[in-house]
C-alpha positions in Angstrom: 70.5 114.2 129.9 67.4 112.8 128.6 67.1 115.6 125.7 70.9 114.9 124.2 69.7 111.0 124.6 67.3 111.8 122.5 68.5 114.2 120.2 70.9 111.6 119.3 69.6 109.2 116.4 69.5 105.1 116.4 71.3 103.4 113.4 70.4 99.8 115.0 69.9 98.5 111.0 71.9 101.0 109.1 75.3 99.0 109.0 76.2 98.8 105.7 79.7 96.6 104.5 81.2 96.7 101.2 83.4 93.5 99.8 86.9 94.6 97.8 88.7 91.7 95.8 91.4 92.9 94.2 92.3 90.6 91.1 96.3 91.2 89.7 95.3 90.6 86.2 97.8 91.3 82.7 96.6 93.8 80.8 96.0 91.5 77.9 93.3 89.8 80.2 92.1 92.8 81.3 88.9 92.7 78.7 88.3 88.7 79.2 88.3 90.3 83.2 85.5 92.7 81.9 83.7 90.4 80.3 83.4 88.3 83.5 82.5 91.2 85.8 79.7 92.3 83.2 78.5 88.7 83.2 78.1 87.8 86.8 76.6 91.7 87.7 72.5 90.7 87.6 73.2 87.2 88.9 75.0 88.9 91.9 72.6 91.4 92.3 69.3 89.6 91.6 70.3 86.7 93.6 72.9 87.5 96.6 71.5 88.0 99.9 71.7 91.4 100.7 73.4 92.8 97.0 73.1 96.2 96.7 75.8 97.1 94.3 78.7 96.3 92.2 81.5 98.3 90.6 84.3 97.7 88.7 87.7 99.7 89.2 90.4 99.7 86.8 93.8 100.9 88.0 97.1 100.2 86.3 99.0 97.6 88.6 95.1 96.0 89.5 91.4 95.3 89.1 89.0 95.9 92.0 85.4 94.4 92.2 83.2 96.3 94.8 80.3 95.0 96.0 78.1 96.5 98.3 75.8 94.6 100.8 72.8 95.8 103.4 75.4 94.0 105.7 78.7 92.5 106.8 77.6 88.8 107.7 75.7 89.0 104.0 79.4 90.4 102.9 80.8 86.9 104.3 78.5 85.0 102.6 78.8 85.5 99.7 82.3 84.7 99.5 81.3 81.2 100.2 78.3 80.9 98.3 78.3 78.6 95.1 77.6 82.2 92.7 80.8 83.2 93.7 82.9 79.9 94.7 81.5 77.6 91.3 81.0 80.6 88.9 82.7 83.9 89.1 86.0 82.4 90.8 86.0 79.6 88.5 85.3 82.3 85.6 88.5 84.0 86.8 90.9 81.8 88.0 93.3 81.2 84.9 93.6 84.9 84.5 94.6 86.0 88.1 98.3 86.2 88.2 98.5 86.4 92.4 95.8 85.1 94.8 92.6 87.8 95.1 92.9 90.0 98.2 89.4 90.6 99.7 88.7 93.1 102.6 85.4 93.3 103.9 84.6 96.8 105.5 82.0 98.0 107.1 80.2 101.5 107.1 77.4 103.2 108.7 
């Protein structure tokens, strides 16, 4: 028992959570959208606890930001920290069409 306890590897710190918004934006908008993402990218990542990446996905009905942290409760909060609440939501508001839907999952 003890050799498959410790054949089996600890992940204790290697929980990693990714933050989806999707954004229903016209197409028209779709470049002022751009423009946004590409302007709050190094502030996010410089300056968010726990940033490790951020990707933009274009699909035809949507826009998804991605943003990947070292961790979920970093995941949380940014989505109440004044980067995101005073800046980038502000920055998008009169082009979103629907309210954003954001999913936070979680990965190991």
């Amino acid at each position: 028992m003890a050799a498959s306890a410790a054949a089996a590897p600890t992940f204790a710190c290697a929980e990693k959570a990714y933050l989806e918004i999707t954004l229903k934006i016209d197409t028209q908008d779709r470049n002022a959208a751009k423009a946004i993402y590409t302007k709050f990218k190094a502030p996010f990542l410089n300056q968010a606890p726990g940033a490790k990446s951020k990707e933009l996905l274009i699909r035809e009905d949507d826009i998804q930001v991605l943003h990947g942290f070292d961790n979920r409760k970093q995941a949380e909060a940014y989505l109440t920290s004044d980067l995101f609440t005073k800046d980038v939501v502000v920055s998008l508001k009169p082009l979103l069409k629907a309210a954003p839907e954001v999913r936070i999952y979680s990965a190991d």
